[in-house]
Steps between C-alpha positions, in 0.01 A plus 500: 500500500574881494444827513150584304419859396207717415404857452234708668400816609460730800283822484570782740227737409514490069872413485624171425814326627566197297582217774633148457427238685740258560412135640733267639383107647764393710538175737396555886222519698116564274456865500384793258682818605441875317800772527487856357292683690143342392160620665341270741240403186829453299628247768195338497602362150684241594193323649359577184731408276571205612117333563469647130793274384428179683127524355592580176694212471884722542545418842824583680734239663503496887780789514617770556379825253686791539281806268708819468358859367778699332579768563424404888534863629143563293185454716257277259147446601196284344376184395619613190879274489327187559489372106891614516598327801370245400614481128868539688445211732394278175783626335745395767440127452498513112079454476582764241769704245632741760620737216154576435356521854799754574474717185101519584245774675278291719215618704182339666363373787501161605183277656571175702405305249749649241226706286668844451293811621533873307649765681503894548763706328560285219512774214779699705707174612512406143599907360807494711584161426476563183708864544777258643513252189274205552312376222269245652234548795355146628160678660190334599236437246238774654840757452548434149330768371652744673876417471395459127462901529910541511657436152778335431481250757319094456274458721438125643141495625519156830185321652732247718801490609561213240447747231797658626713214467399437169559845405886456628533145309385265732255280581247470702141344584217570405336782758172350628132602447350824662186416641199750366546680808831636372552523142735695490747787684276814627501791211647841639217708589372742255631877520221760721697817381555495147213693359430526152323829394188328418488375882582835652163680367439806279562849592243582288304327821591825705217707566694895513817535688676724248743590660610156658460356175790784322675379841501142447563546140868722545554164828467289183727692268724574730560227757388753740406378859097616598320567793128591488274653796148502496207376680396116472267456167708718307651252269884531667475148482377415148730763334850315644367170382527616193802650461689134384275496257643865312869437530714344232582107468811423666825432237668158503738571747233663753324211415728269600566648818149561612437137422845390700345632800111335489722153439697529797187643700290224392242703294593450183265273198760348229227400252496906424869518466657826588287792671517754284256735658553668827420415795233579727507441902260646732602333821210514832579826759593166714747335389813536614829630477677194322198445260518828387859593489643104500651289727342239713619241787620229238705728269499823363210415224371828240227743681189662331769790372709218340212363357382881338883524398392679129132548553282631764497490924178611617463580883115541523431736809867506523466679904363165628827350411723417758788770537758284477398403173423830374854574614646211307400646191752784502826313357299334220329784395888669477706223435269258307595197732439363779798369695453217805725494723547163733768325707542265173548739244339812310199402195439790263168542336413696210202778635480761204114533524244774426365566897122609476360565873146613553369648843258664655447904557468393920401164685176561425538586171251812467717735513463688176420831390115379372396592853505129630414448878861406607548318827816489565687796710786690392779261736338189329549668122860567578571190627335329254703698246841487666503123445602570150815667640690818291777264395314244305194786343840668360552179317201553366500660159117598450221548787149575366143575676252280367151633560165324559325508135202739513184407351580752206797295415285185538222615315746592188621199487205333499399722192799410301611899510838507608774340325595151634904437546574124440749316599591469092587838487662568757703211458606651192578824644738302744693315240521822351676709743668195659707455125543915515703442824678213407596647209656797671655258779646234256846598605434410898403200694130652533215472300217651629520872716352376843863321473750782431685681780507817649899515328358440163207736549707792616870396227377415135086553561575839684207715442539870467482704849178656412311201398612328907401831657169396629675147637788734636292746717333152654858386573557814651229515780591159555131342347709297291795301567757446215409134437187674491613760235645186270124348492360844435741492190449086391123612527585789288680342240193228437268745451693686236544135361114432494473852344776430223709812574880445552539630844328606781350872506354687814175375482628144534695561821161661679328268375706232675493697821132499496517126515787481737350667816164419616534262752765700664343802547150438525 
């Protein structure tokens, strides 16, 4: 006997290390020992692993198996190595061509009765395998479809562990009958937050609200972050669910990276192959901190921002969240990731999301200026308000009052006399301006002006002093903050984009102040 080898996998947050797995059955006393720094459900494998081989017919001689994860110094975690551990183990007593178990990608969980279960992450695992020159991915059957998403790279779709020796040149028996009760591995469940526009609703739907439809329509061309105020009934609501369906399908390589991070959170459908439409997640005022921003007991696993990465977060009633998620959202709303820090090791997420929060005027929610009976008092307004603290609202590129309709607004609609905005058109409008800006950005790393910086703004897209004066007298009396003043000017710069002039005049930059301040001052 010696040494067998295989090749596997270890996510920390969307980055791959490529591991081998070396397995070595040596004389001594029976026992099945893992080194390299696996998990407690990655030590478990060896139980695993070796009731799968005995019932598959590959059983192990009374001895001592030594498993080793390389690089050891790499925590690995997951149910994910089993398939690889045990192709390794086969290997090491010649059940098949080690050459080809060694040069191969496997992945997969495995049952005690050797039947090989699908896994999370698969699409990711196989990208930076692939990125590190491996050709072949062994995967389970139920994965298939989804590691067939990465070109370049064959793709060996396993029921049973003796497919996998037969893939590797060996033989092996036949795997036995499922009963009806199992027919086969569990599917990945389908994906909640993709939306296609169809799903999302019409804004032609949308009963008034100028003025927070012109809002949601510069969020859309812009990549601007909204919050909208207004009573409950207003529509707040309907209008951010249907923001995903206005903005722009995502390009291959957004694409790809959207749909690395529903694999490896579990969400993701392979029978529609890559998501090319963004996102939509609208977690409960509940939940908490590590389903929103990621984390999570077991390993640092993608949050509801991960899972928007491209597309749209909306925090409905966003002050009944809990603080220290509202909080959280700071860094990815600068940075565009979320980093988890642990004792283990640091997981990066991708968060570069649209964040849409809707709220209420007071607890009550009456008070408006229609004369509403509001019962709230002026210490339970304020404190209401202050749990939207200064330092996340000036993230915050757009805020916008969205009144109750009136009944003269109703009854126009109902008559078919005011023009009706659909979700068509203003799509088109989007695409529109978002090609104007990346057109005019093709020289940076940005694409869209709710991404450029307050360096770019002020260096090459400097506007002329007496186009920022209104901005500058706010940044004077200290109403506006100078990450403030850089959102004033990304808002600016849309709606000269939506407009089809070259540049930003005056009008544009009071314009964006009017959308900028409400909440504050009010």
């Amino acid at each position: 006997m010696s040494v067998g080898r295989s090749l596997s996998v270890a996510l920390v947050g969307l980055a791959g290390h490529l591991v081998e797995v070396e397995a070595d059955v040596t004389s001594g006393l029976p026992a099945f020992v893992v080194t390299g720094l696996p998990d407690a459900a990655l030590n478990e494998s060896r139980d695993r692993v070796r009731s799968a081989l005995r019932n598959a017919g590959l059983a192990v001689a009374d001895r001592r198996v030594v498993v080793n994860l390389s690089p050891a110094s790499l925590p690995k975690q997951g149910a994910s190595f089993d398939v690889a551990v045990a192709a390794a183990v086969i290997a090491s007593q010649q059940g098949l061509r080690p050459a080809s178990a060694a040069s191969a990608l496997h992945l997969g969980e495995l049952g005690l009765d050797g039947w090989v279960r699908p896994v999370r992450g698969v699409l990711p695992a196989v990208l930076a395998a692939h990125a590190q020159g491996v050709r072949r991915a062994v995967v389970p059957a139920a994965n298939a479809a989804e590691a067939a998403l990465v070109p370049g790279v064959e793709v060996v779709p396993v029921e049973h562990l003796g497919d996998v020796v037969r893939a590797h040149g060996g033989t092996a028996v036949a795997p036995p009958v499922r009963s009806s009760r199992r027919a086969g591995p569990p599917r990945p469940g389908a994906l909640p937050g993709s939306l296609g526009r169809a799903d999302t609703g019409d804004l032609g739907d949308v009963v008034g609200q100028a003025d927070a439809l012109d809002a949601l329509r510069v969020a859309a061309a812009g990549g601007h972050h909204l919050l909208m105020t207004g009573p409950p009934g207003a529509g707040k609501s309907v209008l951010a669910a249907r923001l995903p369906g206005v903005l722009p399908p995502l390009s291959e390589p957004e694409a790809v990276e959207v749909t690395a991070v529903h694999s490896l959170a579990g969400t993701f459908d392979p029978s529609r192959g890559l998501l090319d439409r963004p996102p939509f997640e609208a977690p409960h005022h509940t939940a908490s901190a590590a389903a929103v921003l990621g984390g999570g007991s077991s390993g640092p696993a993608p949050g509801a921002v991960s899972r928007a990465h491209r597309g749209v977060l909306l925090l409905d009633e966003a002050p009944e969240f809990d603080r220290r998620v509202l909080e959280g959202l700071r860094q990815p709303l600068e940075d565009g990731e979320v980093v988890i820090a642990r004792s283990r090791g640091t997981a990066r997420f991708p968060a570069r999301f649209q964040l849409v929060c809707t709220a209420n005027p007071c607890p009550c929610g009456r008070a408006t200026d229609r004369g509403l009976a509001c019962r709230c008092t002026p210490q339970e307004q304020r404190r209401y308000r202050n749990r939207l603290s200064g330092p996340l609202l000036d993230r915050v590129d757009l805020q916008v009052a969205v009144a109750p309709v009136s009944r003269t607004e109703l009854d126009a609609a109902e008559r078919g006399t005011t023009g009706r905005t659909t979700s068509e058109q203003v799509a088109r409008q989007v695409a529109a301006a978002r090609a104007t800006a990346a057109e005019r950005l093709s020289t940076t790393p940005w694409r869209c002006n709710g991404e450029v910086p307050g360096r770019h703004l002020r260096g090459p897209l400097r506007l002329p002093p007496a186009v920022v004066r209104p901005a500058m007298v706010r940044l004077d009396s200290g109403e506006l903050t100078l990450r403030g003043l850089d959102r004033v000017l990304r808002v600016a710069w849309t709606l000269a984009d939506l407009a089809g002039r070259p540049a930003p005049g005056a009008d544009d930059v009071e314009r964006a102040l009017s959308w900028r301040l409400p909440w504050a001052v009010a």
